[in-house]
N, CA, C and O of each residue as an XYZ file, in Angstrom:
372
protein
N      22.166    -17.254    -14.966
C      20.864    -17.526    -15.517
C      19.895    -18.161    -14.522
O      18.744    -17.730    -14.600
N      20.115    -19.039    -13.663
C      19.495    -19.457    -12.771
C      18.525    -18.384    -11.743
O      17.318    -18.397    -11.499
N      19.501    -17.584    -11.334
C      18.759    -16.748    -10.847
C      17.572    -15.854    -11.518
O      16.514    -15.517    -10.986
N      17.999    -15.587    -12.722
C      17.020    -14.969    -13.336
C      15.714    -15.773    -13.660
O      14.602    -15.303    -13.903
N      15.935    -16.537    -13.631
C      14.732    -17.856    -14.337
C      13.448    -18.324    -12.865
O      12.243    -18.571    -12.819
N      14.857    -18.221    -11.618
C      13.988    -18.232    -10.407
C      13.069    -16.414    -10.039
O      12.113    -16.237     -9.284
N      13.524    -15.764    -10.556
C      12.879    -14.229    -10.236
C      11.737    -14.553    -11.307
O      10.608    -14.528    -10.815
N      11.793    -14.826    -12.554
C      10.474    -14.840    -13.524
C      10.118    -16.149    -12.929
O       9.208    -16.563    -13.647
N      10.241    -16.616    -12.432
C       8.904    -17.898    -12.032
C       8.422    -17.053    -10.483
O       7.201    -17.009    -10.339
N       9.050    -16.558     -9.623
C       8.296    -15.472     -8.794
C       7.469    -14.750     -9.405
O       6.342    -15.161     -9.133
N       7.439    -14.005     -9.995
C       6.893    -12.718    -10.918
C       5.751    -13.886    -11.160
O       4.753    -13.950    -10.442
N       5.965    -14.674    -12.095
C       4.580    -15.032    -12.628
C       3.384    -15.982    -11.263
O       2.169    -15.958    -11.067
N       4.487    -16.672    -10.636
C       3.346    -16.669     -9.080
C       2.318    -15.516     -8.496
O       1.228    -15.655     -7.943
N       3.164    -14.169     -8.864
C       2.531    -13.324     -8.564
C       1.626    -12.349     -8.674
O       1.069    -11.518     -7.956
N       1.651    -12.799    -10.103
C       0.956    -12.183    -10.913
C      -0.444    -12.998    -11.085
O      -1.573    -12.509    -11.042
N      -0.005    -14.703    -11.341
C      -1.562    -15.662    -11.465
C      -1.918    -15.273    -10.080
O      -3.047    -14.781    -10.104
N      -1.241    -15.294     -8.439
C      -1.919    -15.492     -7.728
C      -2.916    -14.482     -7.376
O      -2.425    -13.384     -7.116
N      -3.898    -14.548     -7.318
C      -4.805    -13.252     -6.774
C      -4.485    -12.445     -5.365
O      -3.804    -13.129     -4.601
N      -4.812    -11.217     -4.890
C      -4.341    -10.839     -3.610
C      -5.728    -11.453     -2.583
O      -6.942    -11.618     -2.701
N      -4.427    -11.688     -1.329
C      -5.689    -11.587     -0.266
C      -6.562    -10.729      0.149
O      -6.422     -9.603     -0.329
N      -7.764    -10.935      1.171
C      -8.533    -10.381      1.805
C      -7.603     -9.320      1.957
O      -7.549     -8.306      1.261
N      -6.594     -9.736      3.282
C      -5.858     -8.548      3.830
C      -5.296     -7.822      2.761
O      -4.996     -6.669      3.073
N      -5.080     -8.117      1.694
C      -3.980     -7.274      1.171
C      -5.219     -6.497      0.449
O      -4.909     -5.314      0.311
N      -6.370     -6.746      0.002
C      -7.585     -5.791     -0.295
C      -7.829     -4.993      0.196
O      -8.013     -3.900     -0.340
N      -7.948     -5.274      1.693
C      -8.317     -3.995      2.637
C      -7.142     -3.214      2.886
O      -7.387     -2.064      3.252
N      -5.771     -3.565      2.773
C      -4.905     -2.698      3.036
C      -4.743     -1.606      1.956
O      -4.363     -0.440      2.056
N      -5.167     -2.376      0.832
C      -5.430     -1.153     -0.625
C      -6.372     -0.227     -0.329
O      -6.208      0.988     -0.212
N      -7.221     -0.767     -0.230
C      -8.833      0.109      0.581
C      -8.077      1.756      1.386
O      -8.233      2.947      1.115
N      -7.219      0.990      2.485
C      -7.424      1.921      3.546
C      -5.934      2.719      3.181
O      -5.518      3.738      3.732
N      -5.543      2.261      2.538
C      -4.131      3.132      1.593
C      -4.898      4.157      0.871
O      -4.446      5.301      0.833
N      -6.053      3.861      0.271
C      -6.803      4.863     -0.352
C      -7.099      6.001      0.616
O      -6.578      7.115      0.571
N      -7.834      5.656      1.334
C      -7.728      6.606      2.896
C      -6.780      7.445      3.699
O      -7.067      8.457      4.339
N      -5.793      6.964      3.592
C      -4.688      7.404      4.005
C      -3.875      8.313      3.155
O      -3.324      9.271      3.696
N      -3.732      8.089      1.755
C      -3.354      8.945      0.744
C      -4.807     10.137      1.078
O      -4.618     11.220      1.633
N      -5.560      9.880      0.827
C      -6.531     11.544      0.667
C      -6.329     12.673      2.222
O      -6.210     13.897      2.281
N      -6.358     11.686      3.255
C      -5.707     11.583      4.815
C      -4.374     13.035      4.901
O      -4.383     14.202      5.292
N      -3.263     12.002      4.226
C      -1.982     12.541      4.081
C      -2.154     13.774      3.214
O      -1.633     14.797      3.658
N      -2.969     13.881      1.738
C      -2.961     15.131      1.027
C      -3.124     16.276      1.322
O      -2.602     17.317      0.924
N      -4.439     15.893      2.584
C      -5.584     17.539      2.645
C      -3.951     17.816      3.958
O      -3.313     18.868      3.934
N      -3.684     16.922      4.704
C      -2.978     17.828      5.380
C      -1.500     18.549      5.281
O      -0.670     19.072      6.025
N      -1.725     18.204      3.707
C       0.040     18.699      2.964
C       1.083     18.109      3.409
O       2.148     18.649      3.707
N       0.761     16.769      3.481
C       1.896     15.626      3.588
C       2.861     15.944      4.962
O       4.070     15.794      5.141
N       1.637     16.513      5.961
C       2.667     16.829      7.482
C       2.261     15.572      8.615
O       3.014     15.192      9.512
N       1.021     15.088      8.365
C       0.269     14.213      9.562
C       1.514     13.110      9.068
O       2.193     12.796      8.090
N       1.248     12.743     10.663
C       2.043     11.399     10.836
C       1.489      9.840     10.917
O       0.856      9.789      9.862
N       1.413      9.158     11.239
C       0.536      7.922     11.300
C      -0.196      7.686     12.903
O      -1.038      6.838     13.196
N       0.396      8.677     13.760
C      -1.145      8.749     14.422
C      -1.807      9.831     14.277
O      -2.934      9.875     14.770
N      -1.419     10.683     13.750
C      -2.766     11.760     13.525
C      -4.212     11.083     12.200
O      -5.440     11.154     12.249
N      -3.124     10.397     11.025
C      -3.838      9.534     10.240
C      -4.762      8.812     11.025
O      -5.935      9.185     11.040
N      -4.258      7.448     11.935
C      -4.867      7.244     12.397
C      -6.228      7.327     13.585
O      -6.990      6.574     14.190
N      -5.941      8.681     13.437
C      -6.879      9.586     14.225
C      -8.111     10.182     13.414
O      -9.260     10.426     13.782
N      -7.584     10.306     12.387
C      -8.917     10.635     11.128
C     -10.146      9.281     10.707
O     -11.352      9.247     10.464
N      -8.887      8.156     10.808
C      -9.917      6.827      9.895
C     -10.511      6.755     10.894
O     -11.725      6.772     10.691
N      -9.999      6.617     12.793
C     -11.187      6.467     13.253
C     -12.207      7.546     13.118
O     -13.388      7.210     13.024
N     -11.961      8.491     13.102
C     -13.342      9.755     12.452
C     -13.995      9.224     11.712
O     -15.190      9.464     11.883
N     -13.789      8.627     10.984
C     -14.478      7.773      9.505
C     -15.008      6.684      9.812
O     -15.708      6.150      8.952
N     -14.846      6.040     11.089
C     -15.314      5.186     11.495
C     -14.740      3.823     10.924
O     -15.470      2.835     10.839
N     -13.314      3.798     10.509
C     -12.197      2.926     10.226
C     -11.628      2.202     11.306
O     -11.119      2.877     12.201
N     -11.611      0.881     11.411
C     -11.112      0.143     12.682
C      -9.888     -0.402     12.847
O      -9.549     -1.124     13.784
N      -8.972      0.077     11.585
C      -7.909      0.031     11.506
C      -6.465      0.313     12.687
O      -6.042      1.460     12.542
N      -5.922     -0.245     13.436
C      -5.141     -0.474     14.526
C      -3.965      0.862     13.525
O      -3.876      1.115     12.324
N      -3.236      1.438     14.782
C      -2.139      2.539     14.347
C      -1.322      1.623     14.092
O      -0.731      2.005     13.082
N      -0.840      0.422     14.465
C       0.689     -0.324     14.100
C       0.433     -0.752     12.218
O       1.345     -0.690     11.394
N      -0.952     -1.149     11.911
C      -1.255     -1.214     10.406
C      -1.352     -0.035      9.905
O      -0.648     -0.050      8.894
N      -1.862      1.072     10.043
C      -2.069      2.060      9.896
C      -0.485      2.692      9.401
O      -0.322      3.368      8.386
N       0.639      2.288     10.395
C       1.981      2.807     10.586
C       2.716      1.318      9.086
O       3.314      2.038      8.285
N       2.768      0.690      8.867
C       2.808     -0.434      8.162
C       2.409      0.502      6.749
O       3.222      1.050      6.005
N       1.598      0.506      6.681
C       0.899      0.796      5.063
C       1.366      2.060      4.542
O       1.402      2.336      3.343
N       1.743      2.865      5.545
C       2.138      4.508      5.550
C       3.745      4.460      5.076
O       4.310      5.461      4.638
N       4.566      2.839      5.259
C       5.772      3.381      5.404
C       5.410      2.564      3.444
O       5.746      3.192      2.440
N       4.910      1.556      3.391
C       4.769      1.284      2.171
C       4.575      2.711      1.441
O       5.394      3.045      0.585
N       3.934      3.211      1.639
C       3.656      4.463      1.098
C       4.257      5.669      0.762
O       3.919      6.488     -0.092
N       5.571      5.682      1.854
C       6.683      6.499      1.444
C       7.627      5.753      0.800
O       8.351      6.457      0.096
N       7.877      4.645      0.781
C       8.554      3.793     -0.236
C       8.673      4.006     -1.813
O       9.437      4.371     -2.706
N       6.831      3.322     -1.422
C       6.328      3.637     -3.086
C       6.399      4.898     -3.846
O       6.654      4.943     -5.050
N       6.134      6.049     -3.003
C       6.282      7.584     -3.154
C       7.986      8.024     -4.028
O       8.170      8.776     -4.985
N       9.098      7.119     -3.141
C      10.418      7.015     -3.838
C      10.435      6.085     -4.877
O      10.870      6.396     -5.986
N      10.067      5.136     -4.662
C       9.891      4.170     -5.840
C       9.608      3.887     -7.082
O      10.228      3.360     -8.005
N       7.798      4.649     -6.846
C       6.799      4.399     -7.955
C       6.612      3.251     -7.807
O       6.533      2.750     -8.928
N       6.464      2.351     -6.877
C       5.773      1.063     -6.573
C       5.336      1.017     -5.689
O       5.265      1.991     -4.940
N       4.845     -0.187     -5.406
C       3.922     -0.221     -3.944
C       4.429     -1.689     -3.753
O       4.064     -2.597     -4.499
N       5.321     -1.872     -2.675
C       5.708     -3.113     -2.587
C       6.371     -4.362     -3.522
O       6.462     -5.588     -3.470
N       6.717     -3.409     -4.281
C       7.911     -4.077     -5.562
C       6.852     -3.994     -6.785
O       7.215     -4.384     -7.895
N       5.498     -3.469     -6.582
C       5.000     -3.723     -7.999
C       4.338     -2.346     -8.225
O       3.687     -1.709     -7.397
N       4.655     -1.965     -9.649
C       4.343     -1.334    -10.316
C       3.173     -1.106    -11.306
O       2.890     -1.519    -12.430
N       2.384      0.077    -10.020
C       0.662     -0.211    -10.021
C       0.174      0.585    -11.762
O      -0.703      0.174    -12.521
N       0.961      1.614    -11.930
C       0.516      1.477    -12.992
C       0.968      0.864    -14.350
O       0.281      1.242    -15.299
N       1.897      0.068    -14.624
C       2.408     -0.964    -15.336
C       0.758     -2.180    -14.925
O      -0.288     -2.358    -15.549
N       1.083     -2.532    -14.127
C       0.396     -3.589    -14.470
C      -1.176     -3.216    -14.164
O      -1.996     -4.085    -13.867
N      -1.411     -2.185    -14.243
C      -3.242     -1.721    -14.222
C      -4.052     -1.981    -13.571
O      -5.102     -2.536    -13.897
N      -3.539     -1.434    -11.924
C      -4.057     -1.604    -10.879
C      -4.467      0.270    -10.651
O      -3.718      1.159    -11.055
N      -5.561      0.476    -10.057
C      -6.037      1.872     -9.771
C      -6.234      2.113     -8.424
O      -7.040      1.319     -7.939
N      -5.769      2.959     -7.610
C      -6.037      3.035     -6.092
C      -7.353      4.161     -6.193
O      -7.921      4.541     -5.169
């Protein structure tokens, strides 16, 4: 029981706490990167991605760029995005 009692007092930290700056813009440019990854039928890699946002005029570094992408195949197996479950809790990318 202990353990469980310490996971729901996580959960609810996480839930009151609001996200950061960074973690805003990393949603932002996840948005980017998903439309990025679509048109090219899920073949680009994270520097060709990162070869588009700068087209877009995105200043986003390839090592973040490479970061958010692997979240992204995660979540893709998952249905989460970093342990949380965006549409459970009514978040919209």
């Amino acid at each position: 029981m202990p353990r469980t009692r310490c996971c729901q007092g996580w959960l609810l930290l996480l839930v009151e706490q609001p996200l950061s700056d960074r973690a805003l813009e990393d949603l932002r440019i996840l948005k980017l990167i998903r439309d990025s990854y679509g048109a090219s039928h899920e073949v680009y890699g994270y520097r060709r991605i990162h070869l588009d946002l700068r087209e877009l005029g995105e200043t986003a570094g390839k090592n973040r760029v490479l970061k958010i992408m692997r979240h992204l195949m995660t979540s893709k197996r998952s249905g989460a995005i970093n342990g949380i479950d965006m549409a459970q809790d009514g978040l919209q990318l």
